[in-house]
C-alpha positions as CSV (number, residue, x, y, z in Angstrom):
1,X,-21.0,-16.4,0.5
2,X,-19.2,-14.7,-2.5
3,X,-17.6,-17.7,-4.6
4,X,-14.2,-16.3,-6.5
5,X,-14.5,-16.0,-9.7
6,X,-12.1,-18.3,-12.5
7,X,-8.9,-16.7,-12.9
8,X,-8.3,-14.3,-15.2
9,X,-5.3,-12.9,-16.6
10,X,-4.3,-9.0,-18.0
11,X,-6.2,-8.6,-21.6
12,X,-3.9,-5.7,-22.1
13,X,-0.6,-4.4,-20.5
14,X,1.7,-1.2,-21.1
15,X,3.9,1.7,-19.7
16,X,3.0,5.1,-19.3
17,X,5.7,7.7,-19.6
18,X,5.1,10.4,-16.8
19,X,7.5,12.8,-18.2
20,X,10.8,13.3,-15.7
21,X,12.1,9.5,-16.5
22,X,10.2,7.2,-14.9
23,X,7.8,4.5,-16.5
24,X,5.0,3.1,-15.2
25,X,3.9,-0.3,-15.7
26,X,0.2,-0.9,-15.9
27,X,-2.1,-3.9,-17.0
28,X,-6.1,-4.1,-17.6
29,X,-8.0,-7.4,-16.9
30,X,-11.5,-8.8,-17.0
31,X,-14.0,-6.4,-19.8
32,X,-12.6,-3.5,-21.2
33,X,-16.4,-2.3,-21.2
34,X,-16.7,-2.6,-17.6
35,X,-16.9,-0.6,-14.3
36,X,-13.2,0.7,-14.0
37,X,-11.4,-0.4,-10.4
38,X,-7.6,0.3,-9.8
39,X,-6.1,-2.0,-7.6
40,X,-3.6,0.5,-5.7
41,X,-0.6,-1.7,-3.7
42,X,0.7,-1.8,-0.5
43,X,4.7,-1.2,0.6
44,X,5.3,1.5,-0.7
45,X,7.3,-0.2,-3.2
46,X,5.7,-4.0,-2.7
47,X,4.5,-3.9,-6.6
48,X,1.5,-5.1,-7.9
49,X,0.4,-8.5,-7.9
50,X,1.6,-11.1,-10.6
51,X,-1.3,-14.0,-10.0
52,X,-4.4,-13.6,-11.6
53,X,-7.5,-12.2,-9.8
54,X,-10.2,-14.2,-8.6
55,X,-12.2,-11.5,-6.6
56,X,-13.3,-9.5,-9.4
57,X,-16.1,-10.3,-11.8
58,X,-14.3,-10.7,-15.3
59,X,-17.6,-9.9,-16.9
60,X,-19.0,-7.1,-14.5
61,X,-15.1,-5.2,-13.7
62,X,-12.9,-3.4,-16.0
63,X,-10.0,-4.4,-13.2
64,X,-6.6,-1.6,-13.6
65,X,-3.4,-2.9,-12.0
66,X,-0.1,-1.0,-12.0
67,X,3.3,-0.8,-10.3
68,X,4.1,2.5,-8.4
69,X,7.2,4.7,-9.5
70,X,10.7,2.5,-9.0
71,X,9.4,-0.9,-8.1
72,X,7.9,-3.9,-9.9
73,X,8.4,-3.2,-13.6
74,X,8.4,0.0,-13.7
75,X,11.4,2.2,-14.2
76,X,14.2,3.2,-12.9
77,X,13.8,0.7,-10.5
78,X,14.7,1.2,-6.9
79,X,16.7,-1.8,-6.4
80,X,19.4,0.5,-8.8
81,X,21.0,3.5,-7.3
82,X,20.2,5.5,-10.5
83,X,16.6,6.2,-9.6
84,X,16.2,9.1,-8.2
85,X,14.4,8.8,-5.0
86,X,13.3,13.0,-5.1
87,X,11.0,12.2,-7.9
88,X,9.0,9.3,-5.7
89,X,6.9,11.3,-2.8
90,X,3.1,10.7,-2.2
91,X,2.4,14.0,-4.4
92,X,4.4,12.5,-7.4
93,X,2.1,8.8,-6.7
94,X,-0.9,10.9,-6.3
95,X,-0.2,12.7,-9.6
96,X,0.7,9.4,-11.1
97,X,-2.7,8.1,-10.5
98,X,-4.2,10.8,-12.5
99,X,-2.3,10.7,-15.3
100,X,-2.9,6.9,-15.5
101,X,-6.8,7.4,-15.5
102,X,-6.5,10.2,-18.2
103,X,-4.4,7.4,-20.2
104,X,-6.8,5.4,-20.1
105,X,-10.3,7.6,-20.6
106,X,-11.4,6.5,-17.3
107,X,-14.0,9.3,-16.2
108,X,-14.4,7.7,-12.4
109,X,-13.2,4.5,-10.8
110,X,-13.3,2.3,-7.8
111,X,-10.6,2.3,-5.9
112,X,-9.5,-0.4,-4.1
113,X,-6.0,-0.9,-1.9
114,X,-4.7,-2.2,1.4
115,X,-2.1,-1.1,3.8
116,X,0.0,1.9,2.2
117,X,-2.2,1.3,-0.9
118,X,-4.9,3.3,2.0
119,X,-2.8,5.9,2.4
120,X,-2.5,6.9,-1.3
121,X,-6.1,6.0,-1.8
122,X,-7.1,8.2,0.1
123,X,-4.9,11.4,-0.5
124,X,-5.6,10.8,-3.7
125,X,-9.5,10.4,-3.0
126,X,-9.2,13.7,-1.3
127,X,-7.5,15.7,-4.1
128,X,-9.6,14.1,-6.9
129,X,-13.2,12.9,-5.1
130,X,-15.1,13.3,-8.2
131,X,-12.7,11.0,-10.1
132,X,-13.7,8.0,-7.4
133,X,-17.1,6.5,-7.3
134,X,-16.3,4.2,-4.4
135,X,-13.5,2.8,-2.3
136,X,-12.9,-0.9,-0.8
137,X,-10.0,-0.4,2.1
138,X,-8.3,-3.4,4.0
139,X,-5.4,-3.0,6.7
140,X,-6.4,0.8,7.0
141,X,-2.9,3.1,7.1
142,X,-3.1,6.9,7.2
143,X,0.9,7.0,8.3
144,X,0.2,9.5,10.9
145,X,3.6,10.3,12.8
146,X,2.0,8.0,15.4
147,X,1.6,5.3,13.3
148,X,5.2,5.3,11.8
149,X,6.6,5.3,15.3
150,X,4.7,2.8,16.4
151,X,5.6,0.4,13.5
152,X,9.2,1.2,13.8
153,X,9.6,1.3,17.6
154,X,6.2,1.0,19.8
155,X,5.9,-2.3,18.4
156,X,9.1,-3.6,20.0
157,X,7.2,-3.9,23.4
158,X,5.9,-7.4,21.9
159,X,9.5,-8.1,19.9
160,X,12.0,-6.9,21.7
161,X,14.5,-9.0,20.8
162,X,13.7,-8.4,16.8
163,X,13.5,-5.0,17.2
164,X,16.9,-4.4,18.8
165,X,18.6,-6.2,15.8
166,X,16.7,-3.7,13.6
167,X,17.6,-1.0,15.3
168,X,21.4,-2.0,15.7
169,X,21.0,-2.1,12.1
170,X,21.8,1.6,11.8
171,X,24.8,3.5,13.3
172,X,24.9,3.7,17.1
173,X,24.4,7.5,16.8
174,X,21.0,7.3,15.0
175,X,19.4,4.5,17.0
176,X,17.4,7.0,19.3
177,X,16.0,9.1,16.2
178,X,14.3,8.8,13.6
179,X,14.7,4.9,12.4
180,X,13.2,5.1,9.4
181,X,15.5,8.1,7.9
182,X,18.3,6.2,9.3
183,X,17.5,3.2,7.0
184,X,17.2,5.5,4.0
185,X,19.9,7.0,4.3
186,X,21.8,3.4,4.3
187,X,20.1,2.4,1.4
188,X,21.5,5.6,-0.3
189,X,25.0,4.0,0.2
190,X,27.0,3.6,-2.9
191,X,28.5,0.0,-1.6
192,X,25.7,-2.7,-2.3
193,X,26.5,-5.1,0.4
194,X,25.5,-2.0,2.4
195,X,22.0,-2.0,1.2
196,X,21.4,-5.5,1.2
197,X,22.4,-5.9,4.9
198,X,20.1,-2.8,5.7
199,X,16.9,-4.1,3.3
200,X,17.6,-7.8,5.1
201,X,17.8,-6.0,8.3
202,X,14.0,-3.9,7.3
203,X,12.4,-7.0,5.9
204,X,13.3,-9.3,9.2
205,X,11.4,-6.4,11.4
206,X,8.7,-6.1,8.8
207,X,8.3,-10.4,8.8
208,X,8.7,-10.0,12.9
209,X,5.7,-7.4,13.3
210,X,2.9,-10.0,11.8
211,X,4.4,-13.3,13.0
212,X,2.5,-13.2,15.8
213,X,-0.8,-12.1,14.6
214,X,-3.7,-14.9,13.7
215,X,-2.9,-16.1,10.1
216,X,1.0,-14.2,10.5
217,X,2.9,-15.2,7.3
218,X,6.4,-16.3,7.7
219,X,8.3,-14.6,5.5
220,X,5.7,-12.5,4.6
221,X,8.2,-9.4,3.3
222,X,11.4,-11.2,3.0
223,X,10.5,-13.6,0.3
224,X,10.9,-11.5,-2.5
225,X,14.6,-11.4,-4.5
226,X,17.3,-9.5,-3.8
227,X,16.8,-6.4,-6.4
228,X,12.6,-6.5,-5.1
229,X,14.0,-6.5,-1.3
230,X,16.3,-2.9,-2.2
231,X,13.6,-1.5,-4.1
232,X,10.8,-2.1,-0.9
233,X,13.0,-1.0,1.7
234,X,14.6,2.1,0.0
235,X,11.3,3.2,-1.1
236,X,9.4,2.1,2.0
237,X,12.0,4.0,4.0
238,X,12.3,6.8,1.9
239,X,8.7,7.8,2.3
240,X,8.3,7.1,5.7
241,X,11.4,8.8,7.0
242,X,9.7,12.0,5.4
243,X,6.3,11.6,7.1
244,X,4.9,10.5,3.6
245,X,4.9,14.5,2.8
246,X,1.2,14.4,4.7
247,X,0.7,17.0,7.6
248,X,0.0,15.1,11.1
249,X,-3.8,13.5,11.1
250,X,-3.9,15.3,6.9
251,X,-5.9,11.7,6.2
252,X,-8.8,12.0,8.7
253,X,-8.9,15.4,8.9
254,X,-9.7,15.5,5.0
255,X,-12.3,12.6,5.3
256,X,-15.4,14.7,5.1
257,X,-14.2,15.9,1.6
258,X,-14.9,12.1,1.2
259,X,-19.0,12.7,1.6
260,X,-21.1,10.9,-0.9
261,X,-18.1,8.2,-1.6
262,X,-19.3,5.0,-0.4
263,X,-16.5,3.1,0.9
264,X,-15.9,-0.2,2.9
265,X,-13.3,-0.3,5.1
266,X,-12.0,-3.9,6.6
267,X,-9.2,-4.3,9.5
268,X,-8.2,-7.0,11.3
269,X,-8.6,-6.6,15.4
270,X,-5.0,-7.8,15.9
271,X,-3.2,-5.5,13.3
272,X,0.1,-5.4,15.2
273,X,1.2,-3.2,12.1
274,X,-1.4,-0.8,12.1
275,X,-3.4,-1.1,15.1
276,X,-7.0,-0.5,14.4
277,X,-7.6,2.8,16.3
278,X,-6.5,4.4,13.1
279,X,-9.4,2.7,10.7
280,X,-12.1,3.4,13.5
281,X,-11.0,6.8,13.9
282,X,-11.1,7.0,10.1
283,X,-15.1,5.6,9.7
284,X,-16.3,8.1,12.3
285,X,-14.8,11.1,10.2
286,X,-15.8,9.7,7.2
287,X,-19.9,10.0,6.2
288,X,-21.2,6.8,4.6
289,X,-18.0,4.6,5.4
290,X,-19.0,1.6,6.7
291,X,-16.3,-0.2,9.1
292,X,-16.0,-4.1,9.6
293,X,-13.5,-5.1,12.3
294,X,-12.4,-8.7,11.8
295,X,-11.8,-10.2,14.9
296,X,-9.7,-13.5,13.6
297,X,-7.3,-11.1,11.7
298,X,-4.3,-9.2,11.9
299,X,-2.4,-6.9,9.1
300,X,-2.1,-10.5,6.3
301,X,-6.0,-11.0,7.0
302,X,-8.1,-13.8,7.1
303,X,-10.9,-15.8,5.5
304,X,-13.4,-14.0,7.1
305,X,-11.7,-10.6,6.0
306,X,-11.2,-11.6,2.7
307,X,-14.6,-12.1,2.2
308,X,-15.6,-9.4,3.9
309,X,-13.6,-7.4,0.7
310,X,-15.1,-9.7,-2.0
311,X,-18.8,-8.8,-0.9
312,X,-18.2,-5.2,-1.3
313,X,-16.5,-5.3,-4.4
314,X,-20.0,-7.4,-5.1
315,X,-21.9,-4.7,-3.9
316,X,-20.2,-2.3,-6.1
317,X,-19.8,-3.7,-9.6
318,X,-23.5,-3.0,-10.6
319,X,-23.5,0.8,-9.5
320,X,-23.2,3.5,-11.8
């Protein structure tokens, strides 16, 4: 049993300027002499977390949190129609990532990251693999074609009735495309009440998906405020109505350029969300990934899952 560790709070915190106007917020915890780990968030656009951490060893981790482009505190922020969505796409978050290490004269780093945080993880594992020493994964996403359709419209076979009120939430011409553009292009409206209704309409599908999954959250997505619900949805929506700029299967395909990265990957066995075909397809392409199915957990996790991350990041903090 791994214990959590007192809380700890950010010993440092900045921006970093990435050079086309936006600002990314960033904050350092536990020993600035420690193994570096950056904690890469879900969404897109969810922000990283405010409470302090428990799972890391203050004395062991050098722990690097940081909001991606337009949400949380860094700016322009999403929520405000002056951020320019054509500057946020995975290669800009990717690129983003890199420049933050180099800020900080990290020469490798764990990375750790769940849901879209997997995604970017990973395509940013694959472009840089000798900047990571090792990765800990939870609520594995790739956003495959498949899996964006599935969370915006396969998954209405067990919430129909939520999922035709998000889909009546876009024009009755655009209900049998693409659902995701459709939302991004209502949060591109000029009239606010517009975007509200649309991120209210998102974030009640989102909440709907995981309500009925062991340990399901009410309110998981929605209880944010109302400038944090516009920057999720038109960032979440923005990305996914454009594939995430990844080629079909790009993220398992690549995983053998992964070889010699330990990783640990967790996912829960009822991940309505992200059903876990996509993390066990994932382990088998990946050499020395090591897979833990959780079978009392869905996409918000569980004890058992939790733990399950804990341990590795355990297992990791003494190698070099």
């Amino acid at each position: 049993m791994v214990d959590f560790y007192p809380e700890t709070g950010p010993y440092r915190s900045g921006f970093l300027d990435t050079g086309d106007g936006n600002r990314l917020s960033y904050e350092e915890l536990g020993n600035p002499e420690g193994k570096p780990a950056l904690v890469v968030h879900g969404g897109p656009g969810a922000g990283m977390p405010r409470r302090p951490t428990r799972a890391w060893d203050p004395q062991a981790y050098r722990v690097i949190r940081y909001d991606q482009r337009n949400c949380g505190r860094s700016t322009p922020h999403a929520g405000d129609l002056s951020a320019d969505m054509a500057l946020n796409t995975t290669q800009h978050l990717i690129d983003d990532i890199e420049r933050l290490r180099e800020h900080l004269g990290v020469e490798r780093w764990l990375l750790a990251g769940a849901s879209w945080g997997t995604t970017l993880a990973l395509a940013y594992a694959q472009q840089h693999p000798e900047r990571v020493s090792e990765m800990v994964l939870q609520s594995i996403m790739t956003s495959r074609p498949a899996e964006i359709e599935w969370l915006y419209r396969g998954a209405a076979r067990f919430q129909p009735e939520a999922w035709e009120r998000f889909r009546d939430g876009v024009p009755a011409d655009q209900r049998e495309g693409d659902l995701p553009a459709a939302y991004a292009r209502l949060m591109e409206h000029p009239d606010r009440a517009v975007r509200v209704k649309a991120a209210a309409g998102w974030l009640a599908w989102e909440d709907a998906v995981i309500s009925g999954e062991p340990n399901g959250v009410p309110g998981l997505y929605s209880a944010r405020e109302e400038d944090a619900q516009l920057a999720f949805v038109r960032i979440c929506s923005h990305i996914f109505g454009h594939g995430a700029w990844l080629t079909p299967n790009q993220l398992i395909d690549g995983a053998a350029k992964l070889a010699g990265i330990p990783a640990v990957l967790v996912h829960g066995r009822h991940d309505m969300g992200c059903p876990v075909q996509t993390a066990w397809e994932l382990a088998r392409a990946w050499p020395g990934a090591r897979l833990h199915i959780v079978e009392d957990a869905g996409h918000a996790g569980s004890d058992a899952a939790g733990q399950l991350v804990r341990s590795a990041i355990e297992e990791f903090k003494n190698q070099r």
